[in-house]
C-alpha positions in Angstrom: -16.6 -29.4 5.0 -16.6 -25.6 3.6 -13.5 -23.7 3.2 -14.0 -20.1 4.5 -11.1 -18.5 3.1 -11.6 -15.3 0.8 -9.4 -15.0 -1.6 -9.0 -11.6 -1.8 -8.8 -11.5 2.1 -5.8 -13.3 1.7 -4.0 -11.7 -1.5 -5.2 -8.2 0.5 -3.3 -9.1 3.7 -0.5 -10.4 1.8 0.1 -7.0 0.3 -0.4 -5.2 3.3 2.6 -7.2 4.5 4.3 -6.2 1.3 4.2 -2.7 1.5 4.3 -2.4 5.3 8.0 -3.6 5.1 8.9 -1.2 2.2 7.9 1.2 4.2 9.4 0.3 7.3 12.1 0.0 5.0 12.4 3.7 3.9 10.9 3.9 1.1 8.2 5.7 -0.2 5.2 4.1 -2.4 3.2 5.6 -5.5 0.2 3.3 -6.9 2.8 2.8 -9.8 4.9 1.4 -7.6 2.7 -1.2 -5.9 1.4 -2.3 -8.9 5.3 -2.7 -10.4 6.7 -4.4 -6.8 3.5 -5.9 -5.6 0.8 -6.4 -8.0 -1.2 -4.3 -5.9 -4.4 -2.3 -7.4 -6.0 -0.6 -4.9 -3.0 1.5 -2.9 -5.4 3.8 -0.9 -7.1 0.5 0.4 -3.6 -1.3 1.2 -3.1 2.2 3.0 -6.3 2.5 4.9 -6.0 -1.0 6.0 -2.2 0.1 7.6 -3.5 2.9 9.2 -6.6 1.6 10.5 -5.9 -2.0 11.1 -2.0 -1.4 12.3 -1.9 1.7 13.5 1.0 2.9 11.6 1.8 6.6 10.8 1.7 7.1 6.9 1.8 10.5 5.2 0.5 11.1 2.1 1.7 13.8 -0.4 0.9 14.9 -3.6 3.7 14.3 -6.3 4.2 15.3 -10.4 5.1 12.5 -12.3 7.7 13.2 -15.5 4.4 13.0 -17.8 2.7 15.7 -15.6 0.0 13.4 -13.6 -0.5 14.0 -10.1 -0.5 11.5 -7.9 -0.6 10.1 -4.3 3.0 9.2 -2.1 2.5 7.8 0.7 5.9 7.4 3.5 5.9 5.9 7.3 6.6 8.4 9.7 8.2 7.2 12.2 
């Protein structure tokens, strides 16, 4: 008997969980952040997969970090 079950499928849907409730939560999410909090990677997939999968409202802005980068924040709206 084979076992189906992708990995990554699973670790993907577990973050999506992750940062859904931060976001539902408040807060807003850098990749920084979800790599500190979550272990997550690939933000702008996690966020796709929100928006596409779950319908949820999520804005992204463009933020400075202290070092100068600029980078992607993304917020639920409600």
């Amino acid at each position: 008997m084979s076992n189906n079950i992708n990995e990554n499928e699973k670790s993907s849907q577990s973050q999506n969980a992750k940062i859904a409730e931060y976001l539902k939560q408040g807060h807003s999410i850098t990749p920084l952040d979800a790599l500190n909090l979550f272990g997550c990677m690939r933000l702008g997939a996690r966020i796709a997969d929100l928006k596409d999968r779950y319908n949820m409202h999520i804005i992204t802005n463009m933020v400075t970090t202290s070092n100068g980068k600029r980078v992607a924040s993304y917020k639920l709206v409600d």
